[in-house]
Residue frames as qw, qx, qy, qz and C-alpha x, y, z in Angstrom:
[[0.760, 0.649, 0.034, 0.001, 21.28, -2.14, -1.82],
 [0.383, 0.718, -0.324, 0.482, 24.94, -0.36, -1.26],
 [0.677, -0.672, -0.254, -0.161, 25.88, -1.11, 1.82],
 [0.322, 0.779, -0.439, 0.311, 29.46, -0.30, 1.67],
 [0.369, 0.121, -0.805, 0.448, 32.50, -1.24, 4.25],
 [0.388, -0.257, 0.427, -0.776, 29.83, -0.39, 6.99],
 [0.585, -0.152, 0.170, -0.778, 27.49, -3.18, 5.79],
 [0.310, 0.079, -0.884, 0.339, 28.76, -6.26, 7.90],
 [0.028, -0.096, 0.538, -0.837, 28.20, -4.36, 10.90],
 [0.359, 0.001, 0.109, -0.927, 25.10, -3.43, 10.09],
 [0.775, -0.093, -0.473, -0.409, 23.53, -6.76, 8.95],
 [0.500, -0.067, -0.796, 0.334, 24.86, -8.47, 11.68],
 [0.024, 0.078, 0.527, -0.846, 23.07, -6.25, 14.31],
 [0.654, -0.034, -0.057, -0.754, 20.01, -6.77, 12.58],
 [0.632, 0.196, -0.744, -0.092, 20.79, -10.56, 12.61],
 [0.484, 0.016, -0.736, 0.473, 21.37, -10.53, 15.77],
 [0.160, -0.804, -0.532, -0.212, 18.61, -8.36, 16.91],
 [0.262, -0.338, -0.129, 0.895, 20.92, -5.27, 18.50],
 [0.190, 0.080, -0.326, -0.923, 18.74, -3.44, 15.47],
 [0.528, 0.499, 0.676, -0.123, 15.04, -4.01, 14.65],
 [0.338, 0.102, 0.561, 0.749, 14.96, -3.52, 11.17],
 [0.257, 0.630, 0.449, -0.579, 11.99, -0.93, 9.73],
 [0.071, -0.337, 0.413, 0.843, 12.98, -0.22, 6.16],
 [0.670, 0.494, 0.478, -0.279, 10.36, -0.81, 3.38],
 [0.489, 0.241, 0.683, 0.485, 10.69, -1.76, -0.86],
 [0.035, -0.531, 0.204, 0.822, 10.52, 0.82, -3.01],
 [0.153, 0.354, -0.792, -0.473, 10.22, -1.90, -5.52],
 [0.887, -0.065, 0.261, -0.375, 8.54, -4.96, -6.33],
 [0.235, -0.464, 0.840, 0.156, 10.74, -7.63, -6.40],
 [0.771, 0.089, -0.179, -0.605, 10.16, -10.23, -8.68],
 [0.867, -0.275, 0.407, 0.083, 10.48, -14.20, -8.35],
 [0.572, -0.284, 0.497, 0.587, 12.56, -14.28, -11.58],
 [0.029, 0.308, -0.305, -0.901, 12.93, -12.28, -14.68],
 [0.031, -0.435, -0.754, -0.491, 9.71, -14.21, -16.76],
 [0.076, -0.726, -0.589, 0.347, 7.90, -12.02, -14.22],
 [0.043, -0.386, 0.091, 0.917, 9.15, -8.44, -15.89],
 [0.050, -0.321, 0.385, -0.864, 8.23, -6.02, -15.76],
 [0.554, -0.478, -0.678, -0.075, 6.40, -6.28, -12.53],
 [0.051, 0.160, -0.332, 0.928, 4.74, -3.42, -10.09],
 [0.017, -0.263, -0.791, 0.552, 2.27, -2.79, -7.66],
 [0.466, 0.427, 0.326, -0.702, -0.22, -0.99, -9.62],
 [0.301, 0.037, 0.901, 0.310, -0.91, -3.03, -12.17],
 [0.367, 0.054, -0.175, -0.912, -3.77, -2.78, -14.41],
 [0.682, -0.004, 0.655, -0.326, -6.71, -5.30, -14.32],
 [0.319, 0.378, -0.711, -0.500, -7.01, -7.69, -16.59],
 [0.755, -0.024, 0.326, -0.568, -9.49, -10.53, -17.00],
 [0.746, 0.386, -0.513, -0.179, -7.22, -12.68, -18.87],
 [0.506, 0.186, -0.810, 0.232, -6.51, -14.38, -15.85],
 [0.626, -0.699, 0.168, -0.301, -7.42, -14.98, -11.95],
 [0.254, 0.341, -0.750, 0.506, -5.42, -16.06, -9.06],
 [0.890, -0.301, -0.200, -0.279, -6.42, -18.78, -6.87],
 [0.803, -0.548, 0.120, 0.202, -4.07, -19.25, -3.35],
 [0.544, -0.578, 0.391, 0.465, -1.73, -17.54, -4.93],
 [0.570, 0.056, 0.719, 0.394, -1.50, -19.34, -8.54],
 [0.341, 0.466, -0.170, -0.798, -2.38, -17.52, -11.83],
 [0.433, 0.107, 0.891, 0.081, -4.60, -19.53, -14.22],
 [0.606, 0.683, 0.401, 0.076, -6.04, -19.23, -17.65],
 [0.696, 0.494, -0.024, 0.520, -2.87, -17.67, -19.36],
 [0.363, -0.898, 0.219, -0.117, -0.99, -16.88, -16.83],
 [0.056, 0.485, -0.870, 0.067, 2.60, -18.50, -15.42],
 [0.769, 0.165, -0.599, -0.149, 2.71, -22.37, -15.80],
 [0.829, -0.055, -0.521, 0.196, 5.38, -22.86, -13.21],
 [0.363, 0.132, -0.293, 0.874, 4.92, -20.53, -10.88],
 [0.094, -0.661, -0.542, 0.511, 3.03, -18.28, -8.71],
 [0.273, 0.725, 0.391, 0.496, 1.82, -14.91, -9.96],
 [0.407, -0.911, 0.024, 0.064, 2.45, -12.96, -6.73],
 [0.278, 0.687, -0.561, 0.369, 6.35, -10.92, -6.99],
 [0.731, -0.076, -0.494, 0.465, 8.80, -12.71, -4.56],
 [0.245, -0.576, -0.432, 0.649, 8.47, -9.20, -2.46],
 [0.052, 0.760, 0.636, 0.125, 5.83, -7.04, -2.59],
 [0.252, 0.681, 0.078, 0.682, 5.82, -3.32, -2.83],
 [0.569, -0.658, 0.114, -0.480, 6.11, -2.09, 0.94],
 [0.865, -0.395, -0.301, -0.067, 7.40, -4.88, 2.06],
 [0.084, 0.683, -0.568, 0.451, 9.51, -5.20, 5.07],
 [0.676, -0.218, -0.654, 0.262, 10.64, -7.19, 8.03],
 [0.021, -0.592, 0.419, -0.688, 11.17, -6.14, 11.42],
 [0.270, 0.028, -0.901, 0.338, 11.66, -8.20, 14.93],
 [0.333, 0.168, 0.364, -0.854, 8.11, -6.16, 16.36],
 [0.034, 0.508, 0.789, 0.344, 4.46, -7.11, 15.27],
 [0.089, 0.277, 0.089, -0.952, 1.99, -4.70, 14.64],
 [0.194, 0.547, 0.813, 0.049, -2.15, -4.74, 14.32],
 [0.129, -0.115, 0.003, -0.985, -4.18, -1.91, 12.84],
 [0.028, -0.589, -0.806, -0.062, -7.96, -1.50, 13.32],
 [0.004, 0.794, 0.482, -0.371, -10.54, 1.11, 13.41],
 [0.274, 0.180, 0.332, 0.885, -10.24, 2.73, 10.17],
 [0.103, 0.816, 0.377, -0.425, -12.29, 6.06, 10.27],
 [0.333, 0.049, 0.133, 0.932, -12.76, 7.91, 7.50],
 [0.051, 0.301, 0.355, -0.883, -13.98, 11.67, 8.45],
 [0.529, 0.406, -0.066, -0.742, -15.96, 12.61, 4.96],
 [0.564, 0.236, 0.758, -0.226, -17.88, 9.68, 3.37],
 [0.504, 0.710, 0.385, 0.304, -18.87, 11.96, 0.58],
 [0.426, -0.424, 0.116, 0.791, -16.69, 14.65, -0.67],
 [0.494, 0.830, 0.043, -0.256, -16.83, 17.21, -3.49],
 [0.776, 0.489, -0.043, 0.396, -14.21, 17.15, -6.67],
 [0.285, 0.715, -0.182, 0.611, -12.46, 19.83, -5.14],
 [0.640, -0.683, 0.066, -0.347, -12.98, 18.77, -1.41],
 [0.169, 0.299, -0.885, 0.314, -10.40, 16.81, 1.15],
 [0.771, -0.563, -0.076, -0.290, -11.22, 14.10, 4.03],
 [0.129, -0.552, 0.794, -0.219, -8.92, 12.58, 6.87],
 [0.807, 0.101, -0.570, -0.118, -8.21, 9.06, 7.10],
 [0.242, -0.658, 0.631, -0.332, -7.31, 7.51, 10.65],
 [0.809, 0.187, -0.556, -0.026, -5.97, 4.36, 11.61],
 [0.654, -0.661, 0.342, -0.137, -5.16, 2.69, 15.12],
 [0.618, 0.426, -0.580, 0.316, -1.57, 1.03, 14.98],
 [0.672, -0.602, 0.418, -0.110, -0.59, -1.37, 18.16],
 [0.266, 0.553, -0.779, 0.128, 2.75, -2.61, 18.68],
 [0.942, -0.180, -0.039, -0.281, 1.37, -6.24, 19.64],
 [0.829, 0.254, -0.461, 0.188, 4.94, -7.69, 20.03],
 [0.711, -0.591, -0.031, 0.378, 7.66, -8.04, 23.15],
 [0.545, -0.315, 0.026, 0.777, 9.72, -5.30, 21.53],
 [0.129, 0.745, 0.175, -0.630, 10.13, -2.20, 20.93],
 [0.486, 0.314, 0.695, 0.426, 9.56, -1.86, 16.62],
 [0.210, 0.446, -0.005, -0.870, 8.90, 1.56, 14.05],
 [0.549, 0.189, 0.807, -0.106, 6.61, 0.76, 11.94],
 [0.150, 0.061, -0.424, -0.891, 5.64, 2.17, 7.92],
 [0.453, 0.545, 0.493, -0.505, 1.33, 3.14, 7.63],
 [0.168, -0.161, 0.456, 0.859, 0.51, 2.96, 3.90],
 [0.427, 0.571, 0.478, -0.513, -2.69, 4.19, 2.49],
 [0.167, -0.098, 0.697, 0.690, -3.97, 3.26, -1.23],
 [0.618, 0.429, 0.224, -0.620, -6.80, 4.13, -3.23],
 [0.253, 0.086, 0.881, 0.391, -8.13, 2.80, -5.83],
 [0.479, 0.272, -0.012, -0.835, -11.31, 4.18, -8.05],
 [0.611, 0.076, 0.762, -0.200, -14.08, 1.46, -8.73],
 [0.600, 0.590, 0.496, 0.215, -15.37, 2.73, -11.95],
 [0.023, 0.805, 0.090, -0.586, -14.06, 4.58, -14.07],
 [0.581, 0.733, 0.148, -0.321, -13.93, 5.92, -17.56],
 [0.308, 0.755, -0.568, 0.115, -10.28, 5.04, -18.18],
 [0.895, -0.257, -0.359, 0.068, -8.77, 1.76, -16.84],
 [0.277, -0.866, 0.347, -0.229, -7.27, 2.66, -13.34],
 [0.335, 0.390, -0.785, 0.344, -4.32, 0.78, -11.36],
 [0.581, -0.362, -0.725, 0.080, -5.52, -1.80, -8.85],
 [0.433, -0.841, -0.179, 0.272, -4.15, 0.63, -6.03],
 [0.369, 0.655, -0.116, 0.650, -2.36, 3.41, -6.19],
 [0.635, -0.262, -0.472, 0.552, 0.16, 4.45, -3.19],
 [0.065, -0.741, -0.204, -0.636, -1.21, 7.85, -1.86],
 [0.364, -0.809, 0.205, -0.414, 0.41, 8.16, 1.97],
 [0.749, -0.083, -0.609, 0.247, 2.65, 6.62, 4.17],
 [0.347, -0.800, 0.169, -0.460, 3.41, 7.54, 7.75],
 [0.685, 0.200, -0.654, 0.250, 6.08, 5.93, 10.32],
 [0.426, -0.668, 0.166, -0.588, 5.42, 5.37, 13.63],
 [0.188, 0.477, -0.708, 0.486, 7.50, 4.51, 16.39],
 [0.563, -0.444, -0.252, -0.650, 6.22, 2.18, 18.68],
 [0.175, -0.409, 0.806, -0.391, 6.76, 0.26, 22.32],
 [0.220, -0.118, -0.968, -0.003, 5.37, -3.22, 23.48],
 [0.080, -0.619, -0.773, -0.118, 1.60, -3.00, 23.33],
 [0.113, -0.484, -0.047, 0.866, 1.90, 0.75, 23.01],
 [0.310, 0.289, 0.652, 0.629, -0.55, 2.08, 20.15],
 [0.038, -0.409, 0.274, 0.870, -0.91, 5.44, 18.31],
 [0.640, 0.618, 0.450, -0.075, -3.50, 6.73, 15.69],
 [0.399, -0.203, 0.418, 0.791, -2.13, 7.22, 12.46],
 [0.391, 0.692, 0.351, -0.495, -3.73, 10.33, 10.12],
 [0.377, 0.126, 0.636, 0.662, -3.63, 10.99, 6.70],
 [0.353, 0.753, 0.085, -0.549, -5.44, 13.86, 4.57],
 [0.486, 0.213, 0.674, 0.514, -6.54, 12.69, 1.26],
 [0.194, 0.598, -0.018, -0.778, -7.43, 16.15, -1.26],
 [0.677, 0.608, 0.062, -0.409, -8.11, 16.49, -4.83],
 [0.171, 0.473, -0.851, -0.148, -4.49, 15.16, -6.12],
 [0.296, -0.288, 0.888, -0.204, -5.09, 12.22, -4.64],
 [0.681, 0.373, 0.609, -0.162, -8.34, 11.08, -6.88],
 [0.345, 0.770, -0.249, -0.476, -7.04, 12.40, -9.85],
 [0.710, 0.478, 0.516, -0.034, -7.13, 11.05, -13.49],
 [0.186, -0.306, 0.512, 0.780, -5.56, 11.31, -16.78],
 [0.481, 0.576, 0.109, -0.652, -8.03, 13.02, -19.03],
 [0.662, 0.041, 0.684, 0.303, -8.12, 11.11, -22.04],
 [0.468, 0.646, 0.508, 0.326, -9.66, 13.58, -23.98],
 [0.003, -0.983, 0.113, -0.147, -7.55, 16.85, -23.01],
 [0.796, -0.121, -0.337, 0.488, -4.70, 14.85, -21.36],
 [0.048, 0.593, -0.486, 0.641, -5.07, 16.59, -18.34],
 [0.245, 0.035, -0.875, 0.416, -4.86, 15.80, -15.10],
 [0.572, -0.305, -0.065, -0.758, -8.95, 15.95, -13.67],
 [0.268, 0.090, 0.924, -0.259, -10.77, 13.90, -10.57],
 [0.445, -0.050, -0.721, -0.530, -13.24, 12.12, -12.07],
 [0.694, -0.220, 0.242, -0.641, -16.87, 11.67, -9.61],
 [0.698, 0.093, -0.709, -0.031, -16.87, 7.92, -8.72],
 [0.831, -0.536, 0.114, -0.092, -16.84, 5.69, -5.29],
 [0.179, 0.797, -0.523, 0.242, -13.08, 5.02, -4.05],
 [0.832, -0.341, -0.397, 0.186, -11.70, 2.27, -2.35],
 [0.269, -0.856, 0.289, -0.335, -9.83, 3.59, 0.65],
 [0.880, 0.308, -0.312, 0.182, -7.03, 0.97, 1.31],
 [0.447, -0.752, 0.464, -0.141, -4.72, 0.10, 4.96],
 [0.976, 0.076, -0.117, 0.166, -2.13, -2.17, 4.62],
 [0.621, -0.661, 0.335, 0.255, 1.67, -3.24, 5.42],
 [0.309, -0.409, 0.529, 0.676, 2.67, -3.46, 1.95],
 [0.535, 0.202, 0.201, -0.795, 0.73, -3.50, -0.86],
 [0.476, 0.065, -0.821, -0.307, 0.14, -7.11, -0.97],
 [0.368, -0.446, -0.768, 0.275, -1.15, -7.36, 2.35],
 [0.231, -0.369, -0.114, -0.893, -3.84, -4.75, 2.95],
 [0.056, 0.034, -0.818, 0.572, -5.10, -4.69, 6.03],
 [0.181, 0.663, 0.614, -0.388, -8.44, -2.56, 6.25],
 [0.174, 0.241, 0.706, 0.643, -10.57, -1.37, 3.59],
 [0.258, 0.627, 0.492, -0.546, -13.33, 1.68, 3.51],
 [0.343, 0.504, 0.611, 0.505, -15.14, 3.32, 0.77],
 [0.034, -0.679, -0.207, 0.703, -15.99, 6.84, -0.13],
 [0.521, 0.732, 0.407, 0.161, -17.68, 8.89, -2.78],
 [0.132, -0.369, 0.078, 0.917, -16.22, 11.70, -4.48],
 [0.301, 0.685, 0.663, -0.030, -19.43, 13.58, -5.90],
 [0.415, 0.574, 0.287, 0.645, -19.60, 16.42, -9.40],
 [0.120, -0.595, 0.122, -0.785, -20.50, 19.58, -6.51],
 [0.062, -0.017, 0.797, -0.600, -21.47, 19.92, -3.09]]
């Protein structure tokens, strides 16, 4: 963003590949301002779908619907595959935790750090949730075809709900997507898991 008198230097070494780059968006860029406001959890909405991209029935005209960069997103000169999500508890209590793991290979010819990000998402529920919500990330260094499992530990914060009818915070029993990806427009792997009223 700021890159002060230093940041010549510094793009040019990523330009030039002295640097592999690793940073990730904070943000979601959009393609231009008719898109505002515009963020990665969104609510659903059935006033429209997206087809390859395109929004249709009142959506944009002349344009895509997808931001110009996505939340997460990043570059970097390395590639990088996940597989073998595992997650530990299947069924949890309200008040219970499970780990999440992920395998992360540096599939490219260089060395590359990569950002893990892990989103949920609740399928039903009594209150209209955000598509995904960003609930871990984890960076991990990696070498040419070198690969590393990446954990996470998801607890009661993490399924939690705004009470509508106390406005407090409360998890709310329900089935969860579980959500891998590289930014959160491109989500890699995808499990499910209950969170149930007691053990």
């Amino acid at each position: 963003w700021l890159p002060g008198e230093a940041g010549g230097e510094a793009v040019a070494n990523v330009l030039f590949g002295d640097t592999n780059p690793s940073g990730r968006l904070a943000i979601t860029i959009p393609r231009s301002v008719g898109q505002l406001p515009v963020y990665y959890n969104y609510k659903p909405s059935k006033a429209y779908w997206i087809d390859k991209g395109w929004v249709h029935n009142g959506g944009y005209v002349d344009m895509p619907g997808t931001p110009l960069y996505p939340f997460g997103y990043g570059l970097s000169y390395a590639h990088f595959q996940y597989s073998n999500l595992y997650i530990e508890s299947l069924q949890i209590p309200k008040q219970g935790q499970t780990r999440v793991s992920v395998d992360v290979e540096n599939t490219g010819k260089v060395a590359g750090v990569d950002t893990v990000q892990l989103y949920v998402h609740e399928l039903y529920a009594p209150v209209s949730t955000s598509v995904k919500q960003l609930r871990g990330f984890e960076r991990v260094a990696l070498e040419p075809g070198q690969k590393k499992s990446v954990r996470f530990v998801l607890g009661p914060e993490d399924f939690q709900l705004l009470d509508r009818d106390n406005m407090h915070w409360a998890v709310v029993p329900g089935t969860f997507d579980i959500m891998i990806g590289k930014s959160a427009a491109d989500i890699a792997l995808k499990g499910t898991l209950e969170v149930k009223e007691s053990n």
